[in-house]
DOLODO-592009 format. One record per residue: residue in three letters; x, y, z of N, C-alpha, C in turn; residue number from 1. Coordinates in Angstrom, 2 decimals. Example, Ala and Ser with C-alpha at 12.3 -4.5 7.8 and 13.67 -1.06 7.14 Angstrom:
BEGIN
atom res->ALA&n.px->13.19&n.py->-5.69&n.pz->7.80&ca.px->12.30&ca.py->-4.50&ca.pz->7.80&c.px->13.20&c.py->-3.30&c.pz->7.80&n->1
atom res->SER&n.px->12.85&n.py->-2.25&n.pz->7.08&ca.px->13.67&ca.py->-1.06&ca.pz->7.14&c.px->12.90&c.py->0.03&c.pz->7.87&n->2
***
This chain:
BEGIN
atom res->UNK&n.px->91.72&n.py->91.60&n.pz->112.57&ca.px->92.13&ca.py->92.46&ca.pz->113.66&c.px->91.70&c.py->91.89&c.pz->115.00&n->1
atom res->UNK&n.px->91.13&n.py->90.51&n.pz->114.97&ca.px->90.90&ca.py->89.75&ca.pz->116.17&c.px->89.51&c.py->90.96&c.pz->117.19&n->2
atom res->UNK&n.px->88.68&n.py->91.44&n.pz->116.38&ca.px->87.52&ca.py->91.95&ca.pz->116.83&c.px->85.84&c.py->90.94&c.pz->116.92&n->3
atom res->UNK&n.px->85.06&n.py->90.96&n.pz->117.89&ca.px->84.39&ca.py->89.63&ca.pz->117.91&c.px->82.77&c.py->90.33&c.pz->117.09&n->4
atom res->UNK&n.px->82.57&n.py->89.79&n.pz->117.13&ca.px->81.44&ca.py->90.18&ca.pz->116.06&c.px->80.19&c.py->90.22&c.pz->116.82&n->5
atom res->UNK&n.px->80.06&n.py->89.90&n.pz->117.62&ca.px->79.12&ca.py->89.97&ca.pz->119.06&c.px->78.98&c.py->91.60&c.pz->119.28&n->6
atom res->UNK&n.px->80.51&n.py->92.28&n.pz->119.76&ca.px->80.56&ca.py->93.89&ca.pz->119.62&c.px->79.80&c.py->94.85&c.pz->118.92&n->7
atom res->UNK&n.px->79.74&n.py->94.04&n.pz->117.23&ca.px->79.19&ca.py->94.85&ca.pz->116.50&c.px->77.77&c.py->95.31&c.pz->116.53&n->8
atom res->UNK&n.px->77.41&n.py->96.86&n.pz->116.01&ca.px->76.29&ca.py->96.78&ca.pz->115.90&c.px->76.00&c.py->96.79&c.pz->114.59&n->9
atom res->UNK&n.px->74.43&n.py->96.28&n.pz->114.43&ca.px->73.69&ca.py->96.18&ca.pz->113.29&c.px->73.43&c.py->97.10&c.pz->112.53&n->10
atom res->UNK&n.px->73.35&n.py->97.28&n.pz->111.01&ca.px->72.88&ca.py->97.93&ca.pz->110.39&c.px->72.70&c.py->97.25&c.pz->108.90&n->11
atom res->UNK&n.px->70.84&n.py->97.87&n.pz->108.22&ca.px->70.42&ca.py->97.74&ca.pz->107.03&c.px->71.12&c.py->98.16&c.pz->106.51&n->12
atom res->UNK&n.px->72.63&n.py->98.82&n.pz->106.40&ca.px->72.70&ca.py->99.47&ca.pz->105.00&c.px->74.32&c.py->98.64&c.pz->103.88&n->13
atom res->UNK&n.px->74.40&n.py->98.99&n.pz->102.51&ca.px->75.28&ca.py->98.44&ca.pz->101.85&c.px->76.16&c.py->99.68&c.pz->101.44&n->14
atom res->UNK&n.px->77.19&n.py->99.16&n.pz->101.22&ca.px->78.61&ca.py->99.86&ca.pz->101.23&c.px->78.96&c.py->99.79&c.pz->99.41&n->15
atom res->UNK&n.px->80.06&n.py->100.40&n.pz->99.10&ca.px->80.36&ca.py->100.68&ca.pz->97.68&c.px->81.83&c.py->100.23&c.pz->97.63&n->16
atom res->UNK&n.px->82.89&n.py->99.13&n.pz->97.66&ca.px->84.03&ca.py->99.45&ca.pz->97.79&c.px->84.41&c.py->99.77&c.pz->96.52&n->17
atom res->UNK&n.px->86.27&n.py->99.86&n.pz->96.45&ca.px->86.91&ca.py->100.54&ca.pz->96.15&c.px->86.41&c.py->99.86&c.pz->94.08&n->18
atom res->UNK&n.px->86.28&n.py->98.58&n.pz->93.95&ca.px->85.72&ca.py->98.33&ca.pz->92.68&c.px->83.81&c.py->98.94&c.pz->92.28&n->19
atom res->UNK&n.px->83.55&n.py->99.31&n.pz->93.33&ca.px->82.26&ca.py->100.17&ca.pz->92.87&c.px->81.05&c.py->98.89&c.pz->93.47&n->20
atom res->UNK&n.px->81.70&n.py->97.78&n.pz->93.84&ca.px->80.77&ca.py->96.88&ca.pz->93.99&c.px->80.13&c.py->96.59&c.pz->95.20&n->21
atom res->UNK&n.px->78.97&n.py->96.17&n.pz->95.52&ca.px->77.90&ca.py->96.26&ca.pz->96.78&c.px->78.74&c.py->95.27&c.pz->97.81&n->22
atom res->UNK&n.px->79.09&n.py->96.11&n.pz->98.89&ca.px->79.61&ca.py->95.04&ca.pz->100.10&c.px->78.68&c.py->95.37&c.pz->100.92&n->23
atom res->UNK&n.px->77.98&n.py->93.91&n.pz->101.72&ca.px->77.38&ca.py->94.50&ca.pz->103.31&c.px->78.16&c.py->94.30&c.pz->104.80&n->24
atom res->UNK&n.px->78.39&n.py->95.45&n.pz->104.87&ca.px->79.02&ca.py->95.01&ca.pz->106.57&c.px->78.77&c.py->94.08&c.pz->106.94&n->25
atom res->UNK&n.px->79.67&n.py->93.82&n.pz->108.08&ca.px->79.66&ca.py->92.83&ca.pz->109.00&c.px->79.05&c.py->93.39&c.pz->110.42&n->26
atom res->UNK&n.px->79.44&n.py->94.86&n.pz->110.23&ca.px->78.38&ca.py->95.69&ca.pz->111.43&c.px->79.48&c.py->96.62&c.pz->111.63&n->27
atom res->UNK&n.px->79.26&n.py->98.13&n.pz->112.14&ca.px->79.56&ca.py->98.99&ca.pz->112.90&c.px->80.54&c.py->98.95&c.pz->114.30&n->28
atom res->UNK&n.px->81.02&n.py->99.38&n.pz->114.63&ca.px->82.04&ca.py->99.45&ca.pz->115.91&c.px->82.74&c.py->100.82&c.pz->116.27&n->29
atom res->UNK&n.px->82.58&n.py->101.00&n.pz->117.16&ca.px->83.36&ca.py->102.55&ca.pz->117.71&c.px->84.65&c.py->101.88&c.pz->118.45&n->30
atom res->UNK&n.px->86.01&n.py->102.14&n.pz->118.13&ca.px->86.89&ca.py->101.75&ca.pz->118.75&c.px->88.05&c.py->102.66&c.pz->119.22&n->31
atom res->UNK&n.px->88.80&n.py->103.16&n.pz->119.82&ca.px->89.51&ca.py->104.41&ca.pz->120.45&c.px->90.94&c.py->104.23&c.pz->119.65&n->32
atom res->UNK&n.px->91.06&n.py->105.48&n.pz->118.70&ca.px->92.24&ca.py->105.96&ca.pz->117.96&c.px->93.04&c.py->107.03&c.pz->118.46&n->33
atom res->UNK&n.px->94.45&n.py->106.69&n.pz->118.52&ca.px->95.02&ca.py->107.89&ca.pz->119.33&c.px->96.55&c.py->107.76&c.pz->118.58&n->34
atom res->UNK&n.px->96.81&n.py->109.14&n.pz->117.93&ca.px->98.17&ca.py->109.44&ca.pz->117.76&c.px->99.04&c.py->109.87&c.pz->118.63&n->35
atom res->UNK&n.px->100.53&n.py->109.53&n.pz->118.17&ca.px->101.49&ca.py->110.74&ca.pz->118.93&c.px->102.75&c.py->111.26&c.pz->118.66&n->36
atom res->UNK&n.px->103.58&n.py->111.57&n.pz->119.40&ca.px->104.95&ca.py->111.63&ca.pz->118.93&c.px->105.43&c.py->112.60&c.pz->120.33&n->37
atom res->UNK&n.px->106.07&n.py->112.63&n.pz->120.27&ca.px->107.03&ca.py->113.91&ca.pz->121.56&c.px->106.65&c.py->114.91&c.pz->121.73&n->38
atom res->UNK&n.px->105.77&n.py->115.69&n.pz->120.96&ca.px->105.23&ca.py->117.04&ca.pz->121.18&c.px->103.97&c.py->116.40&c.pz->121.87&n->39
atom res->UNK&n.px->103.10&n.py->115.16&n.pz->121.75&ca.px->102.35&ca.py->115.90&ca.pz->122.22&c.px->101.35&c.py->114.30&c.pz->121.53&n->40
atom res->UNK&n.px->100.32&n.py->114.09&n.pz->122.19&ca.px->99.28&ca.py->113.29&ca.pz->121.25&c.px->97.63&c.py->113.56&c.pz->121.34&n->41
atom res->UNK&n.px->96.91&n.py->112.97&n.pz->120.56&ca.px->95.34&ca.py->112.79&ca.pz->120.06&c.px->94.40&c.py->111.89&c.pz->120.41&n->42
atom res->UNK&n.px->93.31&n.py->111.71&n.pz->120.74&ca.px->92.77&ca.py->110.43&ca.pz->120.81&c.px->91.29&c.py->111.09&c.pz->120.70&n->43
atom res->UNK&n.px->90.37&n.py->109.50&n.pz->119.97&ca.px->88.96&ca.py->110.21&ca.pz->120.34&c.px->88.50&c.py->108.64&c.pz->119.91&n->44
atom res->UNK&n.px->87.23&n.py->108.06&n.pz->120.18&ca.px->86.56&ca.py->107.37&ca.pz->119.64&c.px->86.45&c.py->107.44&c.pz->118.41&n->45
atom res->UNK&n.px->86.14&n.py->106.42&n.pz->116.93&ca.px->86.07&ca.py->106.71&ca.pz->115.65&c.px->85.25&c.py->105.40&c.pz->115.72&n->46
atom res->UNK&n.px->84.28&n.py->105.68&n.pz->114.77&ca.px->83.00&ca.py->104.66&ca.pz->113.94&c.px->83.69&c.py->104.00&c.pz->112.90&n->47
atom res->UNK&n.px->83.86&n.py->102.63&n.pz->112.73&ca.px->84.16&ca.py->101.95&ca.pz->112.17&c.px->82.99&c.py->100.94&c.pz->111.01&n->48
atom res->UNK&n.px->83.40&n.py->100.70&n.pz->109.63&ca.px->82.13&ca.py->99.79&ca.pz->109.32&c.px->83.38&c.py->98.60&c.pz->109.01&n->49
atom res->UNK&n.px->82.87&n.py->97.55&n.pz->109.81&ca.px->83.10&ca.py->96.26&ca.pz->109.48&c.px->83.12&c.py->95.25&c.pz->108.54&n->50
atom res->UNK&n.px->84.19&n.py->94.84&n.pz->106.97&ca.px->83.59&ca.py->94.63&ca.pz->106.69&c.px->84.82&c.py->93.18&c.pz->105.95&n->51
atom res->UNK&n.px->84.67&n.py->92.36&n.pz->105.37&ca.px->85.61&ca.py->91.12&ca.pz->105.22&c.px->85.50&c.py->91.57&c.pz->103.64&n->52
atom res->UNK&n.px->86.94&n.py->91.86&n.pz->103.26&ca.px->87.65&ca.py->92.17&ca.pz->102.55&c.px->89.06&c.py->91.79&c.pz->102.05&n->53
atom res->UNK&n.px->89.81&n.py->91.34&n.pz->100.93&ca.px->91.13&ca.py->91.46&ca.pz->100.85&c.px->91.63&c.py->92.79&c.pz->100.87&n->54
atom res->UNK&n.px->92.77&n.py->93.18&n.pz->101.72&ca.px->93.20&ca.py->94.46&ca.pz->101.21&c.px->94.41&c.py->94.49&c.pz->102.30&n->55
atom res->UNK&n.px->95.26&n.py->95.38&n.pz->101.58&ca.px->96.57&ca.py->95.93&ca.pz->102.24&c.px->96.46&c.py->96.49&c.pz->103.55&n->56
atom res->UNK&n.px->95.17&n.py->97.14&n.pz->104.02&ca.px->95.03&ca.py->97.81&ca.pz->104.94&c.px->94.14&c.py->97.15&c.pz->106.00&n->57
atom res->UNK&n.px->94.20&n.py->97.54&n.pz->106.94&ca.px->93.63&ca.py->96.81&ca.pz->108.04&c.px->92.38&c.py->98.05&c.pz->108.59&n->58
atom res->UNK&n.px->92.62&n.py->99.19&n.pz->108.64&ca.px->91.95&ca.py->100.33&ca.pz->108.68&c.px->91.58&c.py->100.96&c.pz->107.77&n->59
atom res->UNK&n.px->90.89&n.py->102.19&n.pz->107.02&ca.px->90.60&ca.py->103.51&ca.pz->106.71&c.px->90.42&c.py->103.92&c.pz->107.35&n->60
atom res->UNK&n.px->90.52&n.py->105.57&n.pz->107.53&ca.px->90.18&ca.py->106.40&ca.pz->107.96&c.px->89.46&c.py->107.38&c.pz->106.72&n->61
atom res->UNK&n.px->88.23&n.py->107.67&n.pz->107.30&ca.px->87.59&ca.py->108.84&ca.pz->106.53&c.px->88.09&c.py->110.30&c.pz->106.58&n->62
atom res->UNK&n.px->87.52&n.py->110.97&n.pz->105.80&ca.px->87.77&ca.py->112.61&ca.pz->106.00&c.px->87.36&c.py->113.24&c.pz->106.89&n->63
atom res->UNK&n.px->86.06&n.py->112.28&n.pz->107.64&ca.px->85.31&ca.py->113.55&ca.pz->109.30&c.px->86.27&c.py->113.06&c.pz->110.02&n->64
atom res->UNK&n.px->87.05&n.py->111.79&n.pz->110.23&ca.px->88.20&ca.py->111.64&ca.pz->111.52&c.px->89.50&c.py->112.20&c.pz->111.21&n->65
atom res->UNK&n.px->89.44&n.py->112.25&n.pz->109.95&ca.px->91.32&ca.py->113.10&ca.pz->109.70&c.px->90.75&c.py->114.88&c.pz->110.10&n->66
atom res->UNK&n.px->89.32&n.py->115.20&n.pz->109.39&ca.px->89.31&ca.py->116.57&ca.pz->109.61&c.px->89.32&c.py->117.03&c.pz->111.53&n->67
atom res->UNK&n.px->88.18&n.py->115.80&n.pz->112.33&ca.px->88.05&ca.py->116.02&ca.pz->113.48&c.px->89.94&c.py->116.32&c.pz->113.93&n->68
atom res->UNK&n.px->90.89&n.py->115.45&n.pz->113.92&ca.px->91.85&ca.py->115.38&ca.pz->114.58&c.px->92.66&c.py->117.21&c.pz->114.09&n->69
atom res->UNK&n.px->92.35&n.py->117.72&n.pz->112.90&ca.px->92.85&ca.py->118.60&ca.pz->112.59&c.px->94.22&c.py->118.19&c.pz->111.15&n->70
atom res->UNK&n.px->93.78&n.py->116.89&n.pz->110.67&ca.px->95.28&ca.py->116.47&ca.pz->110.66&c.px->95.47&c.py->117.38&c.pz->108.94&n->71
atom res->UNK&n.px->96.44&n.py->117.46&n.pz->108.67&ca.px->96.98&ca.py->118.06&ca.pz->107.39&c.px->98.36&c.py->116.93&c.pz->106.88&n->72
atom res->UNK&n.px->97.55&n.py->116.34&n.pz->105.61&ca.px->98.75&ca.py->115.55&ca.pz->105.18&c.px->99.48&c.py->116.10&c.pz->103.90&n->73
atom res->UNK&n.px->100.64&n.py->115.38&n.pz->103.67&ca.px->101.33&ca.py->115.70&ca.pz->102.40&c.px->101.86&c.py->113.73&c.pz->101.83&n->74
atom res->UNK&n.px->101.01&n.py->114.05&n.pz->100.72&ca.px->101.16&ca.py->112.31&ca.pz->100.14&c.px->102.77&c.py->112.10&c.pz->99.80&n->75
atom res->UNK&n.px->103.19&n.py->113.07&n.pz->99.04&ca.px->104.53&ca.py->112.92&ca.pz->98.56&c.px->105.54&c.py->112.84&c.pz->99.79&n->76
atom res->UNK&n.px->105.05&n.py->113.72&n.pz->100.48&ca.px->106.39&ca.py->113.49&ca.pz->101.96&c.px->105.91&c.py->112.17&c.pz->102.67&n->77
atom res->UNK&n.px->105.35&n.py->111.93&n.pz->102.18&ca.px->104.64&ca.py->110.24&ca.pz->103.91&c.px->104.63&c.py->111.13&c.pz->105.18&n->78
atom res->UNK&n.px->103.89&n.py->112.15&n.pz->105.21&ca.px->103.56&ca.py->112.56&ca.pz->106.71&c.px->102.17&c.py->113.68&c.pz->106.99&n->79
atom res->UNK&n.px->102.08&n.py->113.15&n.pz->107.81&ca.px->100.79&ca.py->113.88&ca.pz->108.74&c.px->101.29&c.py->114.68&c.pz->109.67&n->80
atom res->UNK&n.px->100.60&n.py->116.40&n.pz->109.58&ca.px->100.75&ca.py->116.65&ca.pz->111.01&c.px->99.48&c.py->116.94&c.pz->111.57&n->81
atom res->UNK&n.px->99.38&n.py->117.59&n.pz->112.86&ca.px->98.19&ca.py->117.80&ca.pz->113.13&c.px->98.31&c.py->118.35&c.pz->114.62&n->82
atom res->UNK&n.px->97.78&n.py->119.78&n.pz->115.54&ca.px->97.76&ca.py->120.43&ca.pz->116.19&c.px->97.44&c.py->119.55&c.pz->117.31&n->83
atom res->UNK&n.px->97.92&n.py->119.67&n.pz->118.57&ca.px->97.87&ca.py->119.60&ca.pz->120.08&c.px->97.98&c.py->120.63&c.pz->120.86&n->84
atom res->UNK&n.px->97.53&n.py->120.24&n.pz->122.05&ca.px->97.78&ca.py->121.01&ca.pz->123.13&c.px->98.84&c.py->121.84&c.pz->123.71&n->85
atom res->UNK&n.px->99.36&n.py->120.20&n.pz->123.01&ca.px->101.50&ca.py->120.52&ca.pz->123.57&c.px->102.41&c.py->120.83&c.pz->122.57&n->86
atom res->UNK&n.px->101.75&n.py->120.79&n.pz->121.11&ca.px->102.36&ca.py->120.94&ca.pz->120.07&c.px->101.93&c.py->120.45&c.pz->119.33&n->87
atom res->UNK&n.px->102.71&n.py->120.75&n.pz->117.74&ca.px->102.28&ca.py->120.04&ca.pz->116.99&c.px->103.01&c.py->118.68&c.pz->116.88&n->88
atom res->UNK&n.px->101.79&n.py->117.14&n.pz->116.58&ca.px->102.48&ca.py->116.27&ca.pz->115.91&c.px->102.54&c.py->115.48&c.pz->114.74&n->89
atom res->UNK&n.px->103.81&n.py->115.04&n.pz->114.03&ca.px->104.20&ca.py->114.95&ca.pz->113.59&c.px->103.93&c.py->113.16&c.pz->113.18&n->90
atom res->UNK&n.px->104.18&n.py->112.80&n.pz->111.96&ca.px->103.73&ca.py->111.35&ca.pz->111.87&c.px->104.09&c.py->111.00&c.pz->110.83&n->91
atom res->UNK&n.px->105.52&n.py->110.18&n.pz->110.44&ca.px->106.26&ca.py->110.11&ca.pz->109.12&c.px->106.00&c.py->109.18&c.pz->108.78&n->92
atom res->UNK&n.px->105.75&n.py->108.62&n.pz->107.34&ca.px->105.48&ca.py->107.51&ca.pz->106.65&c.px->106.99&c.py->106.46&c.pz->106.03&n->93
atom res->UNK&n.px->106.74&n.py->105.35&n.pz->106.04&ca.px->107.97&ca.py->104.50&ca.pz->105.73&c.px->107.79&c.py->104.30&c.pz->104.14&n->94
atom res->UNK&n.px->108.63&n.py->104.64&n.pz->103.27&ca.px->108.75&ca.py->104.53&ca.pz->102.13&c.px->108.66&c.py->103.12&c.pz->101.86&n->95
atom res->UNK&n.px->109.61&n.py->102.09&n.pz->102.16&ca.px->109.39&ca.py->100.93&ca.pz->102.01&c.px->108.40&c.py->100.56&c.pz->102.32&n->96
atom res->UNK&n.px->107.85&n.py->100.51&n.pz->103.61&ca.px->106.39&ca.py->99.66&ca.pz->104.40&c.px->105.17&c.py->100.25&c.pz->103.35&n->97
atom res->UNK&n.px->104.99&n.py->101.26&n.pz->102.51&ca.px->104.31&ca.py->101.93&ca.pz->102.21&c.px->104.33&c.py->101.65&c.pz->100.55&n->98
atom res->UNK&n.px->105.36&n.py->101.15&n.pz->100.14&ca.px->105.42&ca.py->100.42&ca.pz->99.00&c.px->105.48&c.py->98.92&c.pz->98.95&n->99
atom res->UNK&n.px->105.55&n.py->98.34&n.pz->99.76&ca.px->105.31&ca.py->97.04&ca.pz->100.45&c.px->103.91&c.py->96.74&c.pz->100.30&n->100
atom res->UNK&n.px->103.15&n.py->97.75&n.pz->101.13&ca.px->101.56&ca.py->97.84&ca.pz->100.90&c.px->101.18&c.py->97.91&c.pz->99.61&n->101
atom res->UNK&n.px->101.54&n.py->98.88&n.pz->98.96&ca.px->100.88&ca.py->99.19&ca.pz->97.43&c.px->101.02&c.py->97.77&c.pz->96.84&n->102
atom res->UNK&n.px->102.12&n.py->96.85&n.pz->96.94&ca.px->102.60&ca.py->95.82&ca.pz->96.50&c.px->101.31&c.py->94.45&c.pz->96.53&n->103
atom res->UNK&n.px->101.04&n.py->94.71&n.pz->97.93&ca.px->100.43&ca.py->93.58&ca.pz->98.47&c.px->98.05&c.py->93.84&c.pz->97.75&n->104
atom res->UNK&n.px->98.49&n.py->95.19&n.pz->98.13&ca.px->96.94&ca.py->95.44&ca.pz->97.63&c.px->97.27&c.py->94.97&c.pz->96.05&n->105
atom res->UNK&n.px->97.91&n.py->95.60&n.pz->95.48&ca.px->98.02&ca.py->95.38&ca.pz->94.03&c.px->97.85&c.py->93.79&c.pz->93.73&n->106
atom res->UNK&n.px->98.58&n.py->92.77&n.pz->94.28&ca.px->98.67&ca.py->91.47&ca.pz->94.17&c.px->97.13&c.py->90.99&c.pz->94.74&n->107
atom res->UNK&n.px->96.60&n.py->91.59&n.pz->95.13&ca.px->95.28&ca.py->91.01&ca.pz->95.81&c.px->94.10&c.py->91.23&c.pz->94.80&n->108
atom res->UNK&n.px->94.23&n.py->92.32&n.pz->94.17&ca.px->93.44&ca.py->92.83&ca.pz->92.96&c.px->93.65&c.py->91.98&c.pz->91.55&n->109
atom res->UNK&n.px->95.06&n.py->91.36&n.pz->91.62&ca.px->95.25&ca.py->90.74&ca.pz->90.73&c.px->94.74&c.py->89.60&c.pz->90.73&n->110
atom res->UNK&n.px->94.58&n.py->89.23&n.pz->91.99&ca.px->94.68&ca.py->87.56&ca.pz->92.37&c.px->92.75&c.py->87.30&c.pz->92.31&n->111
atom res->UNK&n.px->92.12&n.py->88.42&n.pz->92.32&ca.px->90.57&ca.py->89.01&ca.pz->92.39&c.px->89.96&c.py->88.62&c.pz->90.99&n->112
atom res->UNK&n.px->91.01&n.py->88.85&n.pz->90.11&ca.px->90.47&ca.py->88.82&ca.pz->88.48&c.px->90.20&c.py->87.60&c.pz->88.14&n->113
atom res->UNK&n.px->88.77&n.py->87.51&n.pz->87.17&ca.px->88.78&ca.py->86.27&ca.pz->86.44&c.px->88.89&c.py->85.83&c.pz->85.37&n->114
atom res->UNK&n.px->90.09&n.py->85.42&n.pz->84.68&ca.px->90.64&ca.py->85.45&ca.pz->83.38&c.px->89.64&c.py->85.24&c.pz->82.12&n->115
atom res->UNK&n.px->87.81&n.py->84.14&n.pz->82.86&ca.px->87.37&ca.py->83.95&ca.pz->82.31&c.px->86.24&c.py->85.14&c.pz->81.85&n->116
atom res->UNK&n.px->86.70&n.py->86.42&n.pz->82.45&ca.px->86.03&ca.py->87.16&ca.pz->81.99&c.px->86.73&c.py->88.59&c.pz->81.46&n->117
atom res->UNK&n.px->88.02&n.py->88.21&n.pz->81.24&ca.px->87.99&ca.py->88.95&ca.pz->79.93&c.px->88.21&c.py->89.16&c.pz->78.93&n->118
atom res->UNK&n.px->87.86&n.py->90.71&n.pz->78.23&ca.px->87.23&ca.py->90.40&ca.pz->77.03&c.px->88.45&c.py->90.05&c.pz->75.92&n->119
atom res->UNK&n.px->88.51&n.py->89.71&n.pz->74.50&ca.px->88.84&ca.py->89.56&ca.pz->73.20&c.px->89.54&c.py->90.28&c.pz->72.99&n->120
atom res->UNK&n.px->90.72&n.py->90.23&n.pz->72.48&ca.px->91.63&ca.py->91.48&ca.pz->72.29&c.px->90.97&c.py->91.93&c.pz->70.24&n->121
atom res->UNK&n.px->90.48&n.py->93.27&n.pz->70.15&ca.px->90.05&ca.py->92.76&ca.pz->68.90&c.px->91.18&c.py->94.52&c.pz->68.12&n->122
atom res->UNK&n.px->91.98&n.py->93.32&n.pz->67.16&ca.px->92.48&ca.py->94.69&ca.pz->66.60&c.px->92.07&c.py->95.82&c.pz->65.67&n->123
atom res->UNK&n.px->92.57&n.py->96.64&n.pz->65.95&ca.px->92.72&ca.py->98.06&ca.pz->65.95&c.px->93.27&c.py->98.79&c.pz->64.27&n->124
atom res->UNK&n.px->92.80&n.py->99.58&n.pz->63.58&ca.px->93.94&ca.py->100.29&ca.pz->62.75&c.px->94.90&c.py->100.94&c.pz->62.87&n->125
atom res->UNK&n.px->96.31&n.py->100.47&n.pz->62.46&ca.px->97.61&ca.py->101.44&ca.pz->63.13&c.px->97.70&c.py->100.92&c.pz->64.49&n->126
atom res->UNK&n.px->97.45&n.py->99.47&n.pz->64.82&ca.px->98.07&ca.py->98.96&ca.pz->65.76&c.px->98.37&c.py->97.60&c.pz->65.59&n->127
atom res->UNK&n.px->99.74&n.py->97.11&n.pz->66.13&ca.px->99.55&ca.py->95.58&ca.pz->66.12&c.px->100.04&c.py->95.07&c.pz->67.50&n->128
atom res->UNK&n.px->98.91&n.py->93.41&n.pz->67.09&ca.px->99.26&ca.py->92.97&ca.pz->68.49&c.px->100.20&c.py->92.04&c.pz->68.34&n->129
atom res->UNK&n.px->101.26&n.py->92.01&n.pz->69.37&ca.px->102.11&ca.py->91.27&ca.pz->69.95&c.px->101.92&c.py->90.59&c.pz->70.80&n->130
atom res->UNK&n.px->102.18&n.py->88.88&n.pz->70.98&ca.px->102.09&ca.py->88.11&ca.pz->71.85&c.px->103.19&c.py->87.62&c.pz->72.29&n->131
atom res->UNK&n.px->103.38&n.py->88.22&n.pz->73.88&ca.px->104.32&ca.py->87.62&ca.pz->74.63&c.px->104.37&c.py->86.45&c.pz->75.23&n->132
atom res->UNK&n.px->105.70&n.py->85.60&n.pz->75.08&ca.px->105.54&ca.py->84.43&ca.pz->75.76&c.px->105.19&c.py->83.15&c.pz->75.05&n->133
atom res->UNK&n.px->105.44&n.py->83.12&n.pz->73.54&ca.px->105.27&ca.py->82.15&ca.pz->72.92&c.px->103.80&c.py->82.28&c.pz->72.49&n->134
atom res->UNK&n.px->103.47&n.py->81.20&n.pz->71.55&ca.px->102.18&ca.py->81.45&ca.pz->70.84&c.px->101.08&c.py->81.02&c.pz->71.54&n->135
atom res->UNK&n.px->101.23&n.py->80.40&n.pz->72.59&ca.px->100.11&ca.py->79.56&ca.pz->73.67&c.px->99.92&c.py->80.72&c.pz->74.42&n->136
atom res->UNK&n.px->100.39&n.py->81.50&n.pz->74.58&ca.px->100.76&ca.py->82.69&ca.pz->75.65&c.px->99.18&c.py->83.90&c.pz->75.56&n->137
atom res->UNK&n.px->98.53&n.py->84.11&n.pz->77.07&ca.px->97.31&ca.py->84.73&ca.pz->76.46&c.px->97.70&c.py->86.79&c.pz->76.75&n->138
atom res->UNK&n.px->98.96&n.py->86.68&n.pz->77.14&ca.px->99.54&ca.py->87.95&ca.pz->77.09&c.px->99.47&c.py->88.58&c.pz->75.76&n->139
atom res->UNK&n.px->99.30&n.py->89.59&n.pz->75.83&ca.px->99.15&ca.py->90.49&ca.pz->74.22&c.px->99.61&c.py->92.03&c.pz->74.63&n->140
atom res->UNK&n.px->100.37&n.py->92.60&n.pz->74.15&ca.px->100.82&ca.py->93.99&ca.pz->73.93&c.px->100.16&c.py->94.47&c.pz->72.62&n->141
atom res->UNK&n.px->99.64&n.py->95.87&n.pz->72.70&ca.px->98.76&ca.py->96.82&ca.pz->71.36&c.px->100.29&c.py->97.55&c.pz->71.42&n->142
atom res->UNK&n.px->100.82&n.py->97.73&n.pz->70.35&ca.px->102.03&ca.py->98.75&ca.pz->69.64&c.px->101.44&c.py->99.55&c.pz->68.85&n->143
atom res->UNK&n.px->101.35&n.py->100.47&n.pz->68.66&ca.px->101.20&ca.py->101.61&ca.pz->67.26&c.px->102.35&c.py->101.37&c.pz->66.29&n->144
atom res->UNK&n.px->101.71&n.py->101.23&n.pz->65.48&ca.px->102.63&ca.py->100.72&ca.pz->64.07&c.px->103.02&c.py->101.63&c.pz->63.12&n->145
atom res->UNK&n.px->102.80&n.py->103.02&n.pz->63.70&ca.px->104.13&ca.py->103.90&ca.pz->63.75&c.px->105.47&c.py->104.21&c.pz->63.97&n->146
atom res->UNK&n.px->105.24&n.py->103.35&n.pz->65.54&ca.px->106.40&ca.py->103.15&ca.pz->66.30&c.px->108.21&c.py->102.84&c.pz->65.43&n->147
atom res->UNK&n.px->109.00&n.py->103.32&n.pz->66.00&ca.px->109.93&ca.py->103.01&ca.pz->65.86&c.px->110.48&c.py->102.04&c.pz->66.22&n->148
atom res->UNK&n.px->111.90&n.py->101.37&n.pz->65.63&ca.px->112.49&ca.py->100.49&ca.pz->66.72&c.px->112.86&c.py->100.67&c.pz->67.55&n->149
atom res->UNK&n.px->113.27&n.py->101.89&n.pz->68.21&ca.px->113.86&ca.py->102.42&ca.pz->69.58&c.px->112.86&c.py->102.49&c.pz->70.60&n->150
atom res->UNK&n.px->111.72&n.py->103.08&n.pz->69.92&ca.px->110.19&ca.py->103.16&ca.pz->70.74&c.px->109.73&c.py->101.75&c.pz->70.92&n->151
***
């Protein structure tokens, strides 16, 4: 996001990301967030933790800055609204850009894994494994061997 690291401030503490695993900032930053649309817009300072990551997103936002702004979302519609002065506004999400993202985090998580660590596929009763992709192939599908041929 082309932010200098000089800005930041310091802090002892470690973070949890989204795999559960210990990240330490890069440091703290307060930087000025402001929505809008035609009715009307928002703005306030928001605390930022800094931190070097792969990921789809360039921001989070927590729950004290969505609650401060007032905002009320709906995941299934892609939109935020949230009360003003002048009205309420309004803030629609792009279906594509928004599956674009899911796309790109997903590929980053993938690209994260280390093949050399995982585990043995070890079978199961009432299941068999299938290997896709020829016999060199380290792809494996578990079927229940119940299954039908249609299933």
């Amino acid at each position: 996001m082309g932010l200098k690291e000089v800005n930041f401030l310091r802090a002892g503490t470690t973070l949890l990301d989204f795999s559960r695993e210990r990240v330490q900032p890069l440091g703290f930053i307060a930087l000025p967030v402001s929505f809008s649309d035609d009715n009307g817009y928002a703005m306030n300072m928001v605390n930022f933790a800094v931190i070097r990551a792969k990921s789809g997103y360039n921001a989070i936002l927590r729950r004290t800055t969505l609650n401060f702004f007032g905002m009320a979302i709906s995941m299934p519609h892609l939109y935020v609204k949230f009360p003003t002065s002048s009205g309420v506004v309004t803030i629609r999400g792009d279906v594509r850009q928004a599956s674009r993202s899911f796309q790109i985090t997903a590929q980053l998580v993938v690209d994260q894994l280390d093949p050399r660590e995982s585990q043995p596929v070890i079978p199961q009763e009432g299941v068999i494994n299938v290997i896709l992709g020829g016999e060199d192939s380290s792809k494996v599908v578990n079927l229940f061997s119940s299954m039908n041929d249609k299933q």
